[in-house]
N, C-alpha and C positions, 0 to 999 in steps of 0.2 A: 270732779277734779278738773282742775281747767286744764284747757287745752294743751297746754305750753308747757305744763309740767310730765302732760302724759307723756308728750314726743320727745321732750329731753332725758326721760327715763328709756324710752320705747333706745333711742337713741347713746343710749351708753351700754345698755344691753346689747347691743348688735356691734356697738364696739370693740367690746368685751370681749366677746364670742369673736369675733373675726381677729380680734390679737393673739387669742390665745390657739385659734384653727392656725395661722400664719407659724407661732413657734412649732407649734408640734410638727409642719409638715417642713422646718427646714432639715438640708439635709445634714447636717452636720449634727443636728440631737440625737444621739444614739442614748440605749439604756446600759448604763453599767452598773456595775455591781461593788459596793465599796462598804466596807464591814469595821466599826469600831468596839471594842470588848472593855472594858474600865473595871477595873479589880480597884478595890477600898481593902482595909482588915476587916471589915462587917462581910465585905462579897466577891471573896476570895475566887475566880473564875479559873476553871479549863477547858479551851475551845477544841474543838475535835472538827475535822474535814473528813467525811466518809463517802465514800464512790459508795455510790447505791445498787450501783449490779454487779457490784463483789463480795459488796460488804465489808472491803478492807481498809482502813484506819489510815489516810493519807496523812496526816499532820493534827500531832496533840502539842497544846500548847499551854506549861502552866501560868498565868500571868500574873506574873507578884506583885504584891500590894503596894499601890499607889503608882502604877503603871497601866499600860494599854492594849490592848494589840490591836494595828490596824491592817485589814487586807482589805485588797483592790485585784479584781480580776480583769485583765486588761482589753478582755474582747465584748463589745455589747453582745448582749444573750443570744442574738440571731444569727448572727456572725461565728458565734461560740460552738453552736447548734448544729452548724454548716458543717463548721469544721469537724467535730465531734470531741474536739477538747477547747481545754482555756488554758491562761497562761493565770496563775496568784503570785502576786507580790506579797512580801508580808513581813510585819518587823515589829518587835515589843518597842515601845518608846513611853517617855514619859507623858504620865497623864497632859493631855492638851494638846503634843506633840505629834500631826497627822500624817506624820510622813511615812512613806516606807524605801523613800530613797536609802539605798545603801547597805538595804534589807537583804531578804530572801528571795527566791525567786522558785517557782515547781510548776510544772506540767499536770494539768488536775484535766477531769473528767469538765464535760458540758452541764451546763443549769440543772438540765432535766436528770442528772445520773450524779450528783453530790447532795446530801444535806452538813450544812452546818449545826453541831451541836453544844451547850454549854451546858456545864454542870457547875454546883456551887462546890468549893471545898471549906476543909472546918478548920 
């Protein structure tokens, strides 16, 4: 391989790497957590928020055909963790529609102490 081609490869690899080392370490990238559900008449959806060290049923939601539900948990996971809760936002809207301005709003458990669940209906 000629020379010229190794170092301009050697050279976009180190680029690469150093742009994407540079976004992850700004500070403003935090990890959040943002959840879309899409109900059709084929796949009729009900999402469930369950606290994991109670086992108690925070929010069932049935989502009617040809709509959505979008939630968005407003703290990155570490932060969330800190604290020992999170805040969800959350709102049925029309398929495409990813808003949840205007929505709901609940006090929910941290990352490690919820699972989301979905189930199909008939």
């Amino acid at each position: 391989m000629p020379k010229t081609v190794h170092n301009r490869k050697s050279a976009a690899f180190i680029a690469g790497v150093l742009g994407v080392s540079t976004l992850l370490a700004l500070p403003g990238c935090q990890q959040f957590e943002k959840y879309t559900y899409r109900s059709d008449v084929h796949s009729q959806k009900t999402i469930t928020l369950l606290d994991t060290s109670t086992g108690e049923k925070l929010l069932t939601v049935d989502i009617p055909a040809g709509q959505q539900l979008n939630m968005v948990f407003d703290n990155d996971i570490q932060t969330a963790e800190q604290r020992g809760s999170d805040v969800l936002r959350w709102a049925v809207r029309k398929v495409g529609d990813e808003t949840v301005a205007g929505g709901n709003v609940m006090q929910v458990p941290p990352p490690s102490s919820r699972r989301i669940d979905m189930t199909l209906r008939q």
